[in-house]
C-alpha positions as CSV (number, residue, x, y, z in Angstrom):
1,X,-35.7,-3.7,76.4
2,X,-35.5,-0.4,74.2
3,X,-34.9,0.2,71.1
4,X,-33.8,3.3,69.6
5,X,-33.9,4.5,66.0
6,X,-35.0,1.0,64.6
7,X,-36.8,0.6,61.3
8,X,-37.9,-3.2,62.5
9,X,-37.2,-5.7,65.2
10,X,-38.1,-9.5,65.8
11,X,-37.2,-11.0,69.3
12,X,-37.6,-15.2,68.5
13,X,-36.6,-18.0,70.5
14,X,-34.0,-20.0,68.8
15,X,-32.2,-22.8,69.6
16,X,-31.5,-22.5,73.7
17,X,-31.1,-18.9,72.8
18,X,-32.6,-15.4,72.4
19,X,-32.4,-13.4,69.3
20,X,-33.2,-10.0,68.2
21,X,-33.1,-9.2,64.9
22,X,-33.2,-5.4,63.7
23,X,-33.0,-3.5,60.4
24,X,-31.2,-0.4,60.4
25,X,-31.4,-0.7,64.1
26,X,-29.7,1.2,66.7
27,X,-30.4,-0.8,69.8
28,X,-29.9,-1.0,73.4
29,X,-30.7,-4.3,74.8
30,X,-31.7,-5.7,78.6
31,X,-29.3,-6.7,81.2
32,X,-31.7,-9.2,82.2
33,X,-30.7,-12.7,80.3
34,X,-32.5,-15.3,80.8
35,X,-30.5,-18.6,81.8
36,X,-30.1,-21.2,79.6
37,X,-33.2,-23.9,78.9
38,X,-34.1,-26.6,77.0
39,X,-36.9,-26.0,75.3
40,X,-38.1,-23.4,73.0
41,X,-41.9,-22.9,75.1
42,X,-39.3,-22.3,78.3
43,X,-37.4,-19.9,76.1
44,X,-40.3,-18.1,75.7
45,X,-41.6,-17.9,78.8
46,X,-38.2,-16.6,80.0
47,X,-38.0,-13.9,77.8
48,X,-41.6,-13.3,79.0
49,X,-40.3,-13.0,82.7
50,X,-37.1,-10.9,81.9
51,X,-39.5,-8.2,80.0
52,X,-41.8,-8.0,83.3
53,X,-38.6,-7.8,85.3
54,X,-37.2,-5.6,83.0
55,X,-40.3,-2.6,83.0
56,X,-39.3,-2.3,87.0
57,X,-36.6,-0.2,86.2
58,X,-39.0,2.6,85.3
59,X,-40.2,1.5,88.9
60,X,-39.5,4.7,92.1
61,X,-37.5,2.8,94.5
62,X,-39.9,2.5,96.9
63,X,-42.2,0.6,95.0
64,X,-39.4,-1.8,93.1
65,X,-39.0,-4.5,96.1
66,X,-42.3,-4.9,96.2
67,X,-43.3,-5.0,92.7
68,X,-40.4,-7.4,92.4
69,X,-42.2,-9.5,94.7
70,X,-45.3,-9.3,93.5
71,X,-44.0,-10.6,90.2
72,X,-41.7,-13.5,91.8
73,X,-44.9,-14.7,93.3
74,X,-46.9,-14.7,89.8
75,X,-44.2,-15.6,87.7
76,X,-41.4,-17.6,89.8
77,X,-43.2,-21.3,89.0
78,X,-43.6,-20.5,85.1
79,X,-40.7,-22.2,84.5
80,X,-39.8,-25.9,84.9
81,X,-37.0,-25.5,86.6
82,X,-36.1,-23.9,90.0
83,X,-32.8,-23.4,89.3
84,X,-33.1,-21.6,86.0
85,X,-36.1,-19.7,87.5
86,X,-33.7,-18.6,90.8
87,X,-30.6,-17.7,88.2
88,X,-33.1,-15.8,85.9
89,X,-34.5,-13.2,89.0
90,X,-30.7,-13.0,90.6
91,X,-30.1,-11.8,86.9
92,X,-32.9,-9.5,86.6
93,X,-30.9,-8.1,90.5
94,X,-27.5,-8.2,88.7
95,X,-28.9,-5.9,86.0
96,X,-30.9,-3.5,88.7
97,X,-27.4,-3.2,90.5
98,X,-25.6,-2.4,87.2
99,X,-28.0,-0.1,86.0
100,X,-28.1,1.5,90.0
101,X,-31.2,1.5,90.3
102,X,-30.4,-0.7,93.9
103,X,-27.5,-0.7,96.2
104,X,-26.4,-4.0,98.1
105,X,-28.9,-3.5,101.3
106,X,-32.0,-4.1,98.1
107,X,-30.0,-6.4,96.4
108,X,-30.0,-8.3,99.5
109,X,-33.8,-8.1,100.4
110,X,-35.0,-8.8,96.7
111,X,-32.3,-12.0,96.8
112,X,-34.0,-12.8,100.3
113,X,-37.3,-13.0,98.6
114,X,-36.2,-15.3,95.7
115,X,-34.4,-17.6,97.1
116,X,-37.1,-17.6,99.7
117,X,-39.2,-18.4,96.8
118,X,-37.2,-21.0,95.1
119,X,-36.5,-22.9,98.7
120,X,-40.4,-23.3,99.4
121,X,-40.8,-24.5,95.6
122,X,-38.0,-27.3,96.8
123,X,-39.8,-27.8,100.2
124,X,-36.8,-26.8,102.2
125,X,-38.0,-24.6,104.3
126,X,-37.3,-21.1,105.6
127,X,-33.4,-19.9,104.4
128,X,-31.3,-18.7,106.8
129,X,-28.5,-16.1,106.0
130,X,-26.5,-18.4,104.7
131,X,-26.6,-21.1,101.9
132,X,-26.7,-24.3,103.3
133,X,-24.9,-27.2,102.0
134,X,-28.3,-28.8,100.8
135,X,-29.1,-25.6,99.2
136,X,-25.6,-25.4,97.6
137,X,-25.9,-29.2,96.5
138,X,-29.4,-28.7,94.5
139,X,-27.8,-25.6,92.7
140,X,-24.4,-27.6,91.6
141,X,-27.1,-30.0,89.8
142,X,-27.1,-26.8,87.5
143,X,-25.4,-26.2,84.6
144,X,-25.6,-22.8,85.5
145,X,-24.7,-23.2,89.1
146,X,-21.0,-20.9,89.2
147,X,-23.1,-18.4,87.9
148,X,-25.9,-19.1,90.4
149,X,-23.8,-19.1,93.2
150,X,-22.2,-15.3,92.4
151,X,-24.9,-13.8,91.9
152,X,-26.0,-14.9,95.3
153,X,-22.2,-13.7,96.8
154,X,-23.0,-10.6,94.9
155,X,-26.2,-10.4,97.0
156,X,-24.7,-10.7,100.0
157,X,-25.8,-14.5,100.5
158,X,-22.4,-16.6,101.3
159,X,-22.2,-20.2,101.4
């Protein structure tokens, strides 16, 4: 997240949401949101995870795929639940993609490596190219699960 020309600024967990709070602020904020939880400790924790995600776009390109891995490996399991974690990395890959700082063949690989991630947290094994329709029925137990599901499409993962 920057912030630009700000006098003061408080990020806080409210509710199921994020806030930042500025005075006489000018501010740009992340592209990485976190998804929605259900308790305020998970809140936090996401926020957490989108600020690490967030610093790899001052990442070269050659290093962000594996710094991105490094971090899904550390930080993946922080939160309670796979499908929020999965929806909160494809977001952090939404955001890369927006900001350019990957094209769809690294979009691809990084979504390889999460959903990789997230299918050995839900002992399913090895993903193929493809969602499966086990895969596809664990993410509709989401209420986030449309969302979910295009950021995968976006990725190049089809189901």
């Amino acid at each position: 997240m920057r912030l630009t020309n700000h006098s003061f600024c408080f990020l806080s967990a409210v509710g199921l949401g994020v806030m930042l709070s500025c005075g006489s602020a000018t501010q740009e904020l992340s592209c990485i949101h976190p998804p929605v939880l259900k308790t305020n400790s998970e809140v936090t924790v996401a926020v957490d995870i989108a600020g690490r995600l967030e610093s790899l776009l001052a990442v070269s390109k050659d290093r962000l795929v594996p710094e991105f891995q490094q971090l899904v490996t550390q930080d993946f399991a922080r939160l309670s639940d796979e499908n929020a974690s999965l929806l909160l990395f494809l977001n952090a890959i939404d955001c890369y993609m927006q900001r350019g700082a990957v094209g769809l063949d690294l979009s691809n690989r990084m979504a390889d490596i999460v959903r990789t991630r997230w299918a050995v947290a839900l002992n399913l094994g090895s993903p193929g190219s493809h969602l499966t329709a086990t895969e596809v029925e664990i993410i509709r137990r989401s209420p986030q699960s449309e969302l979910i599901l295009a950021r995968l499409r976006e990725c190049g993962i089809l189901h």
